[in-house]
C-alpha positions in Angstrom: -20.0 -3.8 6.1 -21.7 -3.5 9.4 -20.9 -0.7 12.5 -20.7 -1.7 15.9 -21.9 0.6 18.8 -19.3 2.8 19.1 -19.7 3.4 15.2 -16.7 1.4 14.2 -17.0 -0.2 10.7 -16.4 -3.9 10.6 -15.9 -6.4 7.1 -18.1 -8.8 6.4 -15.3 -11.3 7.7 -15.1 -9.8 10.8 -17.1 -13.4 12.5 -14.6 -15.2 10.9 -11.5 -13.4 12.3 -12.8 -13.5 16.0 -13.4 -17.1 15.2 -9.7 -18.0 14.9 -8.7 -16.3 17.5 -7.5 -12.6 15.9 -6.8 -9.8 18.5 -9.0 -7.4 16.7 -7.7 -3.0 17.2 -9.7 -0.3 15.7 -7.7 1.1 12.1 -9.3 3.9 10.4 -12.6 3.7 11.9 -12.6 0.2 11.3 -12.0 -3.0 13.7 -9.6 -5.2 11.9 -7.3 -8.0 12.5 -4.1 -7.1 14.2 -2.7 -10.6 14.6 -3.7 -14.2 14.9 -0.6 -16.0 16.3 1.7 -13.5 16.4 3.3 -10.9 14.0 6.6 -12.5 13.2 4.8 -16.2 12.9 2.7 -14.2 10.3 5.6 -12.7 8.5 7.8 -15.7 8.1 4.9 -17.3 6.5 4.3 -14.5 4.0 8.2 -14.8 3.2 8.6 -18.4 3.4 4.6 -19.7 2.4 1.4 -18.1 2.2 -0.3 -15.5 3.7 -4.3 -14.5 3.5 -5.2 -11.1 4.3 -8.5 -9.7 5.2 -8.2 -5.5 3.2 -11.9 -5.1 2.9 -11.8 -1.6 5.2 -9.9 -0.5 1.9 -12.3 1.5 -0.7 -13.2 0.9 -4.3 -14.4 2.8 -6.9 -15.6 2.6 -10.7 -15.3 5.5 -12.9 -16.8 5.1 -16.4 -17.4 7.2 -19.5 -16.1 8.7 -22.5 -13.6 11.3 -20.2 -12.7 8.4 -17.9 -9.1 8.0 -19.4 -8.5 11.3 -19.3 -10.0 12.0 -15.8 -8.1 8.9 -14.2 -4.8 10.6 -16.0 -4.4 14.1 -14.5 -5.1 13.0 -11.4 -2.6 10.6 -11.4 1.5 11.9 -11.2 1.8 8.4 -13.2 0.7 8.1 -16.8 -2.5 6.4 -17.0 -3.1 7.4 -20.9 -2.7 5.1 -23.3 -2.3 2.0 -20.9 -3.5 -1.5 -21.6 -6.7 -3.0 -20.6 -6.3 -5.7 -17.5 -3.4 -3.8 -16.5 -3.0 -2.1 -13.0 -0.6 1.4 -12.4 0.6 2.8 -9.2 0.2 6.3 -8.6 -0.2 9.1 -6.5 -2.7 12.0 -6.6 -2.2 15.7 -5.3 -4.0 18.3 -4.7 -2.7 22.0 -6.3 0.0 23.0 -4.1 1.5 19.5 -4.7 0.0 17.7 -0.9 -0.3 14.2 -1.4 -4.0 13.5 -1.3 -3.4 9.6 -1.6 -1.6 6.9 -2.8 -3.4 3.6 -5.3 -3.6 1.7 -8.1 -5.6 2.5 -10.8 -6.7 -0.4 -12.9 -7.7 -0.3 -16.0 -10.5 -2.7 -17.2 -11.7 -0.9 -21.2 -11.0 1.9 -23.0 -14.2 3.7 -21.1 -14.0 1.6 -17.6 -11.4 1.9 -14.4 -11.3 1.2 -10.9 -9.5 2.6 -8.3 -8.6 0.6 -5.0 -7.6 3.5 -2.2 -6.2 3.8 1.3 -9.4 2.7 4.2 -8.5 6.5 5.9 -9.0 8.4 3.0 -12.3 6.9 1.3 -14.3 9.7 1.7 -11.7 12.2 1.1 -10.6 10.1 -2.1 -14.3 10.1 -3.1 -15.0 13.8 -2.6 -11.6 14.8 -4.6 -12.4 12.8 -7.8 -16.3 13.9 -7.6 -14.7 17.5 -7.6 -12.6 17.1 -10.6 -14.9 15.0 -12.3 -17.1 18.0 -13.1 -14.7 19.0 -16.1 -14.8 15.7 -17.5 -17.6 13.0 -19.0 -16.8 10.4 -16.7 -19.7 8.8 -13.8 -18.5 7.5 -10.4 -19.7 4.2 -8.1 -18.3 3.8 -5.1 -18.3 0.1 -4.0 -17.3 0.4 -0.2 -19.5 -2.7 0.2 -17.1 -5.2 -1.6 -14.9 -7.4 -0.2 -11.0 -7.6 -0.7 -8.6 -10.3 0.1 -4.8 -10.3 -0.7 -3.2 -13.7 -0.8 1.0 -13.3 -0.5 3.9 -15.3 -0.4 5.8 -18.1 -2.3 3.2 -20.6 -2.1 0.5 -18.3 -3.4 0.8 -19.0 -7.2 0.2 -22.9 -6.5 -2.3 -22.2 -4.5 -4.6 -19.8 -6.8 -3.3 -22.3 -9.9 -5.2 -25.3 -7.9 -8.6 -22.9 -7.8 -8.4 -20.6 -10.5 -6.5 -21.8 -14.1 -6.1 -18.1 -14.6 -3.7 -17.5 -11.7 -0.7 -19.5 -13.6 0.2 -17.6 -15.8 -1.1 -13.9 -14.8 2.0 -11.2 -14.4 2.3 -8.7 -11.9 0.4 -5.8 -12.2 -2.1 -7.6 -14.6 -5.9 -8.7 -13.6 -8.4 -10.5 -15.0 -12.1 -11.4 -14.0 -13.1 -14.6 -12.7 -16.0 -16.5 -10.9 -18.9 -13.9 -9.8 -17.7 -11.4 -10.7 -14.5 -11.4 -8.6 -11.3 -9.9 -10.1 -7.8 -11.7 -9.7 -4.9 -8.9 -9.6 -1.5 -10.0 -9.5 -1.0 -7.1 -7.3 0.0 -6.6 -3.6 1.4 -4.6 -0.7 4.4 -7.6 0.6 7.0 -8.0 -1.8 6.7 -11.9 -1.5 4.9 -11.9 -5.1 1.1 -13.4 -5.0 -2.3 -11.9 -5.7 -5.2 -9.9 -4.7 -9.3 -10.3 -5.0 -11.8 -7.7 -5.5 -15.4 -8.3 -5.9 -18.9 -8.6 -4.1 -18.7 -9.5 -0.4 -21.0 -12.7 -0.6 -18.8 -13.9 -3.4 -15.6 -12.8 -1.6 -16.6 -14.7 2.1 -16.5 -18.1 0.3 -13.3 -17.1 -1.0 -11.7 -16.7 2.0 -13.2 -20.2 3.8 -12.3 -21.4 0.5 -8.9 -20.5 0.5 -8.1 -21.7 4.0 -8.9 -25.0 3.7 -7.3 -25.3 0.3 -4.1 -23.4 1.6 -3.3 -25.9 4.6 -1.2 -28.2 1.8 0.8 -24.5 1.7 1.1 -24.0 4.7 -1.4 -20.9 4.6 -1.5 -18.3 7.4 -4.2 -15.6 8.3 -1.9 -12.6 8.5 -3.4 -9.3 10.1 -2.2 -5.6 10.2 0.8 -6.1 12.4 2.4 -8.2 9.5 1.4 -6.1 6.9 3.5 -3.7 8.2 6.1 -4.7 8.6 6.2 -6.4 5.4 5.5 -3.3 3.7 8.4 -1.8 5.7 11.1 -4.0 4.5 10.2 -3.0 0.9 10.4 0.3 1.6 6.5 0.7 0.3 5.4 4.0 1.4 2.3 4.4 4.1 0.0 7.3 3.6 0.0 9.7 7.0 3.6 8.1 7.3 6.1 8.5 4.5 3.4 10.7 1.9 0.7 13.1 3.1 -0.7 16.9 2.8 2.8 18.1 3.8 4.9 15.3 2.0 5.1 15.8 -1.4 5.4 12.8 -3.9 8.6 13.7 -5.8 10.5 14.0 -1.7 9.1 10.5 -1.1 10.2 6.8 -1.4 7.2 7.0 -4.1 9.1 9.3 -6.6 9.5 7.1 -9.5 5.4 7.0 -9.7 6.2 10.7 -11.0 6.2 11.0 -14.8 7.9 14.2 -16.0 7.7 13.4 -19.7 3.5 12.6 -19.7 0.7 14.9 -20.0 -0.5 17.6 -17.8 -1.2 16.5 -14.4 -3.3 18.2 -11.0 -0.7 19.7 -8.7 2.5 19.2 -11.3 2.9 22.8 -11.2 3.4 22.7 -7.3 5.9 20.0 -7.4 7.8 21.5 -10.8 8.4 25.0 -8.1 9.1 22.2 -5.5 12.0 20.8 -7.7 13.1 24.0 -8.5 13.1 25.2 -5.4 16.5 23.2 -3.6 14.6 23.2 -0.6 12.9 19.2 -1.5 13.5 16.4 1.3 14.7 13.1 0.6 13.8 10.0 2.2 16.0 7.2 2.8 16.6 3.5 4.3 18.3 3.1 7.1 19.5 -0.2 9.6 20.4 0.5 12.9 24.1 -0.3 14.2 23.4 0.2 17.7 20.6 -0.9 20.2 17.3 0.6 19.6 14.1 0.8 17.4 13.6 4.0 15.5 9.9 5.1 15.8 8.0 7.3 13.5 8.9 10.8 14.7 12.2 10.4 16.0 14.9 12.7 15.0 17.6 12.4 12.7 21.1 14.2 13.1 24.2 14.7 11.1 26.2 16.0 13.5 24.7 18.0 15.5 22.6 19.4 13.2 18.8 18.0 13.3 17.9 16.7 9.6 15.1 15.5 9.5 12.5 12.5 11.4 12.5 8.9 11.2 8.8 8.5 9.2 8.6 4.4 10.2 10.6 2.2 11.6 10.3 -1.5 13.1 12.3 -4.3 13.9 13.1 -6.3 10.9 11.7 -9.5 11.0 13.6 -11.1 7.9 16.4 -9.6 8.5 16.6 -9.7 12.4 17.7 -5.8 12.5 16.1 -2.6 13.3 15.3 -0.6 10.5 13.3 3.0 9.4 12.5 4.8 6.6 13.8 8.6 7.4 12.9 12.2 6.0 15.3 14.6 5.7 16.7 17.9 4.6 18.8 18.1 1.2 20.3 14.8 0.0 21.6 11.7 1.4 24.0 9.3 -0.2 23.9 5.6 0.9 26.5 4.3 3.3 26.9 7.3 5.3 26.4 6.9 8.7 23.8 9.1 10.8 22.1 9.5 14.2 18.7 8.7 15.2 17.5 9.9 19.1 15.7 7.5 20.6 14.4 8.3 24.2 16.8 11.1 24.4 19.8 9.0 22.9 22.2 9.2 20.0 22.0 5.8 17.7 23.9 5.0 14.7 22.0 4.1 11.5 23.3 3.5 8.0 21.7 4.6 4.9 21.1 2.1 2.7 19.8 1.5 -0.5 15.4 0.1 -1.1 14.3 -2.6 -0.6 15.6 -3.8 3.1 14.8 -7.0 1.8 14.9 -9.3 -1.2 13.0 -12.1 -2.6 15.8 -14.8 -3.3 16.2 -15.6 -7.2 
């Protein structure tokens, strides 16, 4: 990790992205990828080959110790307890009145050892929180903002880990498992086309990635950057922190509400989001495809009537589906098929809820 002179952060792959030609924007303090040869070029290959992804700005973190468990549990609205070892859990953590602090996975490596892989713009608050909490329980913390971390998407991505690593054949999704140098191969991502993601040490992860690019031309492998990523994300309905959960979204109002367990034990802010539930006042969020001219941006308003409902909370252009489409916030509930309006520059569009995911990996 290295800062240039206006302070931004750059990866330890940064060299190699200028080298092929990326159009590099500042994310989160960091200078990152945007694109390479284009953001639909780099979306069609995650959907129809293989992807490589350079999520290094992203922050990990080790907690160890006899209260580890038990720490990693009430501050997750998912149930950590109990899990098995080499698996990986969604969640999302809150703070007491119920504010989504962040979403992550939590993975779980021994009975006394996790890690946690979090969101690049809330590192340091992620850090600070579980320091805080920490106090109450016997658990130590290492933050390892130094590693690298590469995700590798698409439908060619399983033959392409199988060729370098025997483990990738036959890991599931949301499984891991330690390789070479002490790298770890997650059968996770952030895309919906299925593949894998790599944690570990960034002079073991740099190879990797050089590695993986000259291996990857038989499959038709692709360096995608953030522009992609969204949009990938988008047509899963995956939620983005600051976007669809933050400090005034609540978890159990988001597209993320299945990551809340009811029926596990105690956990920080359930108190908050119990009131919350209790309450009728709770917001929904929703799909939606535009049946009208127009993309629906993050803070454009949603009507039923004329009654404002709510704000769109993303929205893009679909790129597999070749429609416009958002993810939307609004008041009460929402049933899918009925039709609402979005104002885009001061005009009414149609849009039609739909159910998640936009889009679908072919069986």
């Amino acid at each position: 990790m290295e800062s240039n002179e206006v302070g931004q952060m750059k990866t330890g792959l940064y060299d190699r992205h200028v080298a092929l030609g990326a159009k590099m924007v500042e994310f989160a303090g960091w200078e990152m990828p945007v694109q390479y040869t284009g953001v639909i070029h780099e979306h069609n290959a995650v959907r129809e080959k293989v992807g490589i992804f350079d999520v290094s700005h992203m922050g990990r973190v080790l907690i160890k110790g006899p209260g580890a468990e038990k720490l990693m549990d009430y501050l997750s609205t998912n149930r950590i307890l109990g899990k098995k070892e080499f698996t990986a859990t969604y969640t999302v953590w809150c703070d007491r009145s119920g504010g989504c602090i962040d979403d992550l996975i939590v993975y779980r490596e021994g009975p006394e050892s996790f890690f946690i892989v979090v969101n690049a713009g809330n590192r340091e608050k992620d850090l600070n929180h579980l320091k805080e909490v920490a106090k109450d329980f016997d658990a130590s913390i290492e933050e390892r903002y130094q590693d690298g971390i590469l995700a590798v998407q698409g439908p060619n991505a399983k033959p392409l880990m199988s060729r370098l690593f025997s483990e990738a054949e036959g890991l599931k999704p949301m499984h891991f498992v330690l390789i070479e140098d002490q790298v770890v191969l997650s059968g996770t991502g952030y895309t919906g086309s299925g593949g894998y993601e790599l944690y570990g040490p960034m002079d073991a992860i740099a190879p990797l990635w050089d590695r993986l690019l000259e291996e990857g031309q038989a499959f038709g492998i692709q360096p995608v950057g953030l522009g992609a990523r969204d949009t990938l994300r988008l047509e899963m309905g995956f939620p983005l922190y600051g976007h669809e959960l933050s400090a005034d979204i609540a978890p159990n109002e988001s597209v993320a509400s299945w990551a809340v367990k009811w029926d596990k034990e105690d956990f920080l802010g359930r108190q908050a989001l119990e009131s919350l539930e209790a309450s009728g006042s709770k917001r929904t969020q929703a799909g939606v495809i535009l049946k009208e001219k127009g993309i629906a941006r993050e803070g454009c308003g949603v009507f039923r009537g004329e009654k404002k409902i709510g704000t769109v909370t993303s929205g893009t252009m679909s790129p597999s589906l070749k429609q416009a489409i958002a993810i939307i916030l609004v008041e009460g509930k929402i049933v899918s098929g009925e039709t609402i309006d979005i104002e885009i520059r001061g005009k009414r569009v149609k849009a039609e809820i739909v159910p998640l995911p936009f889009w679908r990996k072919e069986l």
